[in-house]
KEKE-3310 file (N, C-alpha, C; in steps of 0.2 Angstrom, whole numbers, plus 5000, padded with zeros to 4 digits):
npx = (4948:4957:4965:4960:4965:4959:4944:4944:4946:4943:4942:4932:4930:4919:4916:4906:4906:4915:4926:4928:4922:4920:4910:4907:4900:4883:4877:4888:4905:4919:4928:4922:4914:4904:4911:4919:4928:4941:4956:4969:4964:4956:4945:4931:4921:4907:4899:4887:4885:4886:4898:4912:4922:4936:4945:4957:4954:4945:4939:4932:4941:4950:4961:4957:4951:4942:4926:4914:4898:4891:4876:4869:4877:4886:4881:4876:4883:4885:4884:4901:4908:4915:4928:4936:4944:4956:4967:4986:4995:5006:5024:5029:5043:5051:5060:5079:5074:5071:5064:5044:5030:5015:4999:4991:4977:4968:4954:4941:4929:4918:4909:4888:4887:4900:4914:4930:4944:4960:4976:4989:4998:5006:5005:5013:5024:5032:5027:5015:5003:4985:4965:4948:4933:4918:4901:4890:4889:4896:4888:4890:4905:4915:4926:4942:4939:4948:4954:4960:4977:4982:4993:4997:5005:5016:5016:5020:5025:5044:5052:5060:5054:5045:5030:5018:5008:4995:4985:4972:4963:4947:4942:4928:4925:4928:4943:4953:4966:4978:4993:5008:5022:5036:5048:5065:5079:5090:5100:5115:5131:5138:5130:5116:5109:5095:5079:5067:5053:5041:5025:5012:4999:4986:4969:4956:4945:4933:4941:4940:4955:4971:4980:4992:5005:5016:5032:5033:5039:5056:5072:5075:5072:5080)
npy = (4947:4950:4953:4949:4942:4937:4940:4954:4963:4964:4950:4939:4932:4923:4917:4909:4901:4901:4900:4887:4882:4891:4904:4913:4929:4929:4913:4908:4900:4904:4920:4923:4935:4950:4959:4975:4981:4985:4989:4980:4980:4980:4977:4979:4978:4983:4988:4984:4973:4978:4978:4984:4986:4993:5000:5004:5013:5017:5035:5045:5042:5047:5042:5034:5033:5020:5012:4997:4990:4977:4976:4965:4954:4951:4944:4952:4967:4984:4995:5001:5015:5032:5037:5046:5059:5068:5053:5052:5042:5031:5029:5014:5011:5020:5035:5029:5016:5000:4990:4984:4995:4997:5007:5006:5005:5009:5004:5008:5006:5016:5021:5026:5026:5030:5030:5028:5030:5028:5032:5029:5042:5052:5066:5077:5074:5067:5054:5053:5052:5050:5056:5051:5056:5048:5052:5045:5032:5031:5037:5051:5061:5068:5083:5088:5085:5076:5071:5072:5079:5067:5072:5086:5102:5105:5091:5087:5076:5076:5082:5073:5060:5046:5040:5028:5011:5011:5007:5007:5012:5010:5013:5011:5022:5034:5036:5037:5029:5029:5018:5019:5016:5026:5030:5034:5045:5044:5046:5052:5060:5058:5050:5048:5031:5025:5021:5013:5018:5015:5025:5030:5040:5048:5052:5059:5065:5059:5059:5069:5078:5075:5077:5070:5060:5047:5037:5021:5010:5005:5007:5013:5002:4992)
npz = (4942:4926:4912:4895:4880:4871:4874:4873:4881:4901:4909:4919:4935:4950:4965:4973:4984:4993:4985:4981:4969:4954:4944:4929:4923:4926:4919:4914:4910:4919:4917:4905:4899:4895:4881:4886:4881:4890:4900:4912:4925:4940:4955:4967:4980:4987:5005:5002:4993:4979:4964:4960:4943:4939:4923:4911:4897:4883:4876:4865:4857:4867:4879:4893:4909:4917:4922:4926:4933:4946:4950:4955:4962:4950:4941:4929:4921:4922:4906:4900:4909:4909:4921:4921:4909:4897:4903:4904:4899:4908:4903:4896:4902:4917:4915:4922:4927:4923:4923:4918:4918:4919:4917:4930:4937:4951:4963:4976:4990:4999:5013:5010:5000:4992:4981:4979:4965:4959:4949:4939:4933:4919:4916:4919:4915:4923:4933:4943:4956:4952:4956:4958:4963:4971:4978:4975:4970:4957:4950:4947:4945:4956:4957:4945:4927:4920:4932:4949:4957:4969:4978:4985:4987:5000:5004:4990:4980:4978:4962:4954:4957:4953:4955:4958:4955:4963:4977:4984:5001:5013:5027:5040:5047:5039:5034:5021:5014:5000:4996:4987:4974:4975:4965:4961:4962:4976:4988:4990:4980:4964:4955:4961:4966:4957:4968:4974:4987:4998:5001:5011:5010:5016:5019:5029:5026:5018:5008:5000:5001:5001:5015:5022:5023:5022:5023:5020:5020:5030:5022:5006:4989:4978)
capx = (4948:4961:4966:4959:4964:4950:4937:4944:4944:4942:4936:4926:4927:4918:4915:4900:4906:4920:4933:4926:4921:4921:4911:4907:4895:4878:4879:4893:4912:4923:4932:4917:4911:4904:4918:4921:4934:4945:4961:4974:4958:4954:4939:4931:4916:4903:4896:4879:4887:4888:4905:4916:4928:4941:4951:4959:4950:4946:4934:4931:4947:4957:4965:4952:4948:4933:4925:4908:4896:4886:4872:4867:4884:4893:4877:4876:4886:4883:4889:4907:4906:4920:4930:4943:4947:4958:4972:4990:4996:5013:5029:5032:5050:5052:5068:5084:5073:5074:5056:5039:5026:5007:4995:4985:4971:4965:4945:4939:4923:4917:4902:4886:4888:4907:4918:4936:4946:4966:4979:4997:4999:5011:5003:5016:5031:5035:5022:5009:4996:4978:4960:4943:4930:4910:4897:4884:4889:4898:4885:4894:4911:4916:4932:4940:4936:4955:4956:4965:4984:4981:4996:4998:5009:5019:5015:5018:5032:5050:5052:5064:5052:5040:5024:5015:5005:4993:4982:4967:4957:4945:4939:4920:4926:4929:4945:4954:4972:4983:4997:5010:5028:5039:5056:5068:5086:5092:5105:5119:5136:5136:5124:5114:5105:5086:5077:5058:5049:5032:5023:5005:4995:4979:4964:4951:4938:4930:4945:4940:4960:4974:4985:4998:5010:5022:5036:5033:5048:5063:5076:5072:5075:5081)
capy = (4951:4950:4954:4943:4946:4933:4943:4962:4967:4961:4945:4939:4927:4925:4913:4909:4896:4903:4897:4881:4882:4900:4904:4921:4933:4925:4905:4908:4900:4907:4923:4926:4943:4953:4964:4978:4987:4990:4983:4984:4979:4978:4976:4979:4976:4988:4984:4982:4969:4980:4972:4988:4985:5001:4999:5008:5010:5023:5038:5047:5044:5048:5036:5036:5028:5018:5007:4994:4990:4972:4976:4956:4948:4949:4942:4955:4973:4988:4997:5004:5022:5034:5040:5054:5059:5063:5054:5052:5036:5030:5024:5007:5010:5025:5036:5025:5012:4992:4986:4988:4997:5001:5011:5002:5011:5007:5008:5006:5008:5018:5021:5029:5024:5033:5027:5031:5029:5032:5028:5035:5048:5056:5071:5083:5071:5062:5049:5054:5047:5055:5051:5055:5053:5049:5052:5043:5026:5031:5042:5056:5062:5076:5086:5089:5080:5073:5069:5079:5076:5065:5075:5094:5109:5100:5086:5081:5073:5079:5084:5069:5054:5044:5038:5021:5008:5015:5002:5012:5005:5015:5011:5014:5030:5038:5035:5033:5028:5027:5017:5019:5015:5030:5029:5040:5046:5041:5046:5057:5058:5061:5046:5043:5025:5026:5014:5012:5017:5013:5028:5030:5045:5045:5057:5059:5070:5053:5058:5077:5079:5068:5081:5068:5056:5044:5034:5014:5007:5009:5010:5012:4997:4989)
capz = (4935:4922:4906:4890:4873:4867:4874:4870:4887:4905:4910:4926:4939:4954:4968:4980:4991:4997:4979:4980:4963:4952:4938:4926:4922:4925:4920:4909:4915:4923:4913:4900:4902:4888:4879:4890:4880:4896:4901:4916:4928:4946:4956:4974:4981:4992:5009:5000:4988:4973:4963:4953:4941:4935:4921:4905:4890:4878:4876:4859:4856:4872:4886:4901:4915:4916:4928:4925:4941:4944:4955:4956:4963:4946:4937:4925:4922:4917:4901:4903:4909:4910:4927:4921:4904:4897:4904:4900:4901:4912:4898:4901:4906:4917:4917:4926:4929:4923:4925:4914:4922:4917:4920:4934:4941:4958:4967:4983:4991:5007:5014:5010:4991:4990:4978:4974:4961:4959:4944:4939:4926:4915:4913:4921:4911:4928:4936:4948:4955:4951:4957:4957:4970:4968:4984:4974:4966:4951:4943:4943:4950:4958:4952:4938:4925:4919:4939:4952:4961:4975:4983:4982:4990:5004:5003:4983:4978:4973:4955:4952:4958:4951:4960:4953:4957:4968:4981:4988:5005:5016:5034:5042:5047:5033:5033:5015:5014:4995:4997:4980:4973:4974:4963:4962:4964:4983:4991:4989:4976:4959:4953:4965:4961:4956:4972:4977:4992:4999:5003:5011:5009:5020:5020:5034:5026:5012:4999:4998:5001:5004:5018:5025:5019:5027:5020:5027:5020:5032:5018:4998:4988:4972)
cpx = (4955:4958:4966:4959:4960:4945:4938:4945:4945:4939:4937:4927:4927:4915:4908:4900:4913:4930:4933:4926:4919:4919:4909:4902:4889:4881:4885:4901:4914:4927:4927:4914:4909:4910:4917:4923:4940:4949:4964:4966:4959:4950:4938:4923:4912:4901:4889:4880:4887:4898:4906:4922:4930:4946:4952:4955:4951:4940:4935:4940:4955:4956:4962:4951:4943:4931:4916:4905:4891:4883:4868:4873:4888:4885:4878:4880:4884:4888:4895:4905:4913:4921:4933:4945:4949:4964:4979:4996:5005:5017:5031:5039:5050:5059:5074:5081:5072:5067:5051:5033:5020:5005:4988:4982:4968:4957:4947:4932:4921:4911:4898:4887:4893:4911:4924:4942:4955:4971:4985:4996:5005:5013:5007:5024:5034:5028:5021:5005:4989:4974:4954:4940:4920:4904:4889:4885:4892:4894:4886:4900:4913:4925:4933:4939:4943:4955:4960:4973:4982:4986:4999:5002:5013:5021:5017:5024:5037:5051:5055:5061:5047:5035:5020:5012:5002:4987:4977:4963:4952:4942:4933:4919:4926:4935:4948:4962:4974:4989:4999:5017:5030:5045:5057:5077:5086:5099:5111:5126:5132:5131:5122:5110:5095:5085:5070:5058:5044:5031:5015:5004:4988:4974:4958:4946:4935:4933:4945:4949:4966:4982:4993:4999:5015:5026:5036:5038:5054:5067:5074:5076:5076:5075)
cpy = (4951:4951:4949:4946:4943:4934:4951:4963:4964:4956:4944:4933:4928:4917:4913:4905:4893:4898:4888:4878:4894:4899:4913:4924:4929:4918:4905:4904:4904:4911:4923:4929:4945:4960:4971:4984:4987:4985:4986:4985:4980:4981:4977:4978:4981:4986:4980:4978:4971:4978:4981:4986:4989:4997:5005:5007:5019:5028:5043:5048:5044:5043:5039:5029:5027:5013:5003:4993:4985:4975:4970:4953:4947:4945:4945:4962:4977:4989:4998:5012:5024:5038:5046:5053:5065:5060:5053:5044:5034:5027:5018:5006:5019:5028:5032:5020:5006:4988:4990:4989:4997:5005:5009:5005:5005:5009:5005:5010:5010:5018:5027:5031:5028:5028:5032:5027:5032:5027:5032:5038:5052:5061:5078:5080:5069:5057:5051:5051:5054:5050:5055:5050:5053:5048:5047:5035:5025:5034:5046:5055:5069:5078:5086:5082:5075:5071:5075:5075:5073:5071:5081:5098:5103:5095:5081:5079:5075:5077:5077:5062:5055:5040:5033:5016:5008:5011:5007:5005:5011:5011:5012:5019:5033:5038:5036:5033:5025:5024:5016:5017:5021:5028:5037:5041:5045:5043:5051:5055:5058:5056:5043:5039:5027:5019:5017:5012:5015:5018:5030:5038:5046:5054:5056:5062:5066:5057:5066:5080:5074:5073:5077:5064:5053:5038:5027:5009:5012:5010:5007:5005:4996:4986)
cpz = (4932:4915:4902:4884:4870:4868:4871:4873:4893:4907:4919:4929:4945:4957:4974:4985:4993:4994:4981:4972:4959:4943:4935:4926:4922:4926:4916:4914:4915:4918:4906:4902:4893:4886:4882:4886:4884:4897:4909:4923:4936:4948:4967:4974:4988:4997:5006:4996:4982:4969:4958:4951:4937:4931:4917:4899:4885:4877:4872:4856:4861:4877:4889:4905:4915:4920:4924:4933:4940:4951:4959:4957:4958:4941:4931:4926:4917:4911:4904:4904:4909:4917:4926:4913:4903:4900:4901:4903:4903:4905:4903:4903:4911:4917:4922:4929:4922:4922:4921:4918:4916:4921:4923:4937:4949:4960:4974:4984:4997:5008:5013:5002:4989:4987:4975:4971:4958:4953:4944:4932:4927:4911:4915:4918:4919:4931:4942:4947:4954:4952:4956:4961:4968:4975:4981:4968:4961:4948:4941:4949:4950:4955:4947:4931:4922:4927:4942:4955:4965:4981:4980:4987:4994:5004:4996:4985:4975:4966:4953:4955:4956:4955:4956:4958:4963:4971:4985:4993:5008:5023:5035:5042:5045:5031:5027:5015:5005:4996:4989:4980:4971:4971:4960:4961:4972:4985:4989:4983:4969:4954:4957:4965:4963:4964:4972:4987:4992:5002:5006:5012:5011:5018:5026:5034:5017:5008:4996:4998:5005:5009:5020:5021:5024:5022:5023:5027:5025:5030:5012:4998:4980:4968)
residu = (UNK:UNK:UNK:UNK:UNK:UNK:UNK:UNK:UNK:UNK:UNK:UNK:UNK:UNK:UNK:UNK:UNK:UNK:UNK:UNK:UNK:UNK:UNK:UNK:UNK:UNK:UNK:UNK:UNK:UNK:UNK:UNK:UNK:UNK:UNK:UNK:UNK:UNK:UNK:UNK:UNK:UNK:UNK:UNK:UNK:UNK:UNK:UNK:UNK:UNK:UNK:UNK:UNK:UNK:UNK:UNK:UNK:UNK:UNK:UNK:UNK:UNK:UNK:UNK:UNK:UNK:UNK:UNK:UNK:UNK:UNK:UNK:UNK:UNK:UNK:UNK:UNK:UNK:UNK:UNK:UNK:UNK:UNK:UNK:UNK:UNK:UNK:UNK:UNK:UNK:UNK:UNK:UNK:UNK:UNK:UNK:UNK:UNK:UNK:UNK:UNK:UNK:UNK:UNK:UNK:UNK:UNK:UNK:UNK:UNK:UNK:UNK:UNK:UNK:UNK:UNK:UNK:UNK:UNK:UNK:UNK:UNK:UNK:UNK:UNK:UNK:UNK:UNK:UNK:UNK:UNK:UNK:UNK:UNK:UNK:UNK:UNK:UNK:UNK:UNK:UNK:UNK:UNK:UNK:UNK:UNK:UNK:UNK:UNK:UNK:UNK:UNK:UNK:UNK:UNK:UNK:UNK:UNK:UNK:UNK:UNK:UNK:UNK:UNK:UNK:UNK:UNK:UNK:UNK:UNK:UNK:UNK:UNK:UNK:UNK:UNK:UNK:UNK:UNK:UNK:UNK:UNK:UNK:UNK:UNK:UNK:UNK:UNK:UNK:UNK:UNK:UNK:UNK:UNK:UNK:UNK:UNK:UNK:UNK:UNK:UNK:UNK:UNK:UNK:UNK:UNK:UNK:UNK:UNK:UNK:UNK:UNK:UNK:UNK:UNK:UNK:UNK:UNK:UNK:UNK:UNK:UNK)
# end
């Protein structure tokens, strides 16, 4: 999945013999999709072969998360539906950083038709991550409807760091793991330099709440 500005939207390629050869929706090649809307894309696939794709796009107006879903291996997809609105999209430079960011939104697929969905937001004027969770395919989702913190009380993150690019997976068990980029201030003295961690964030009750957190990088970086 990638971003086409000659479609409007999202384009599509899929493989069935194992990237031999890769074509698009239906008979179409490879990266012809029907206009989506949505941009800033990625895609995951369900044990039962259902194919989601979450991106960004728009809803009466306001910046939302929104995902499609082929039932048939990518043959066909549904309309675009919305995940979370509204939300408030990351600046592409954040404060003392040097690099352009998006608002790339993440899925993953668990069992028992759960689906979750997490993105960064700049709804509190520093970058967090927010998500939303679905026990039943994507037809509805539970929480609120802007999304909720992935990480709350203890666990969030200090006032002066920013949270981005957020990688979601889940296990059998129920598992679900967000791993994201943390930047920030670092270290002590009186400028102390902006760097990046990696931090993962796990849940053990399918996404109902994300309790712990761990730092996996041994020291932040440039």
């Amino acid at each position: 999945v990638w971003d086409d500005l000659g479609t409007g939207g999202l384009a599509f390629a899929r493989t069935t013999n194992h990237g031999a050869s890769w074509i698009g929706a239906g008979a179409q090649p490879a990266g012809a999709t029907p206009n989506n809307q949505m941009g800033l894309g990625g895609g995951n696939v369900a044990s039962d072969g259902t194919v989601y794709i979450f991106g960004v796009g728009y809803d009466s107006g306001q910046a939302a998360i929104k995902f499609v879903k082929s039932t048939d291996g990518g043959q066909t997809f549904s309309a675009p539906a919305t995940v979370a609105k509204p939300i408030t999209l990351v600046p592409d430079q954040l404060p003392g950083g040097k690099f352009r960011l998006e608002t790339l939104p993440t899925g993953c697929c668990g069992t028992g038709n759960r689906i979750y969905c997490a993105w960064p937001d700049y709804r509190e004027g520093v970058a967090r991550i927010y998500y939303r969770r679905s026990g039943n395919g994507g037809n509805s989702w539970q929480g609120s409807a802007s999304g909720d913190p992935l990480l709350t009380g203890s666990v969030a993150s200090a006032a002066g760091q920013h949270d981005f690019m957020p990688q979601m997976v889940t296990t059998p068990a129920g598992e679900v793991g967000c791993s994201f980029y943390e930047f920030g201030p670092h270290g002590g003295g009186e400028f102390p330099p902006s760097l990046i961690d990696v931090v993962l964030a796990v849940s053990t009750n399918n996404g109902s709440s994300f309790p712990s957190r761990v730092t996996v990088t041994d020291t932040p970086w440039d």
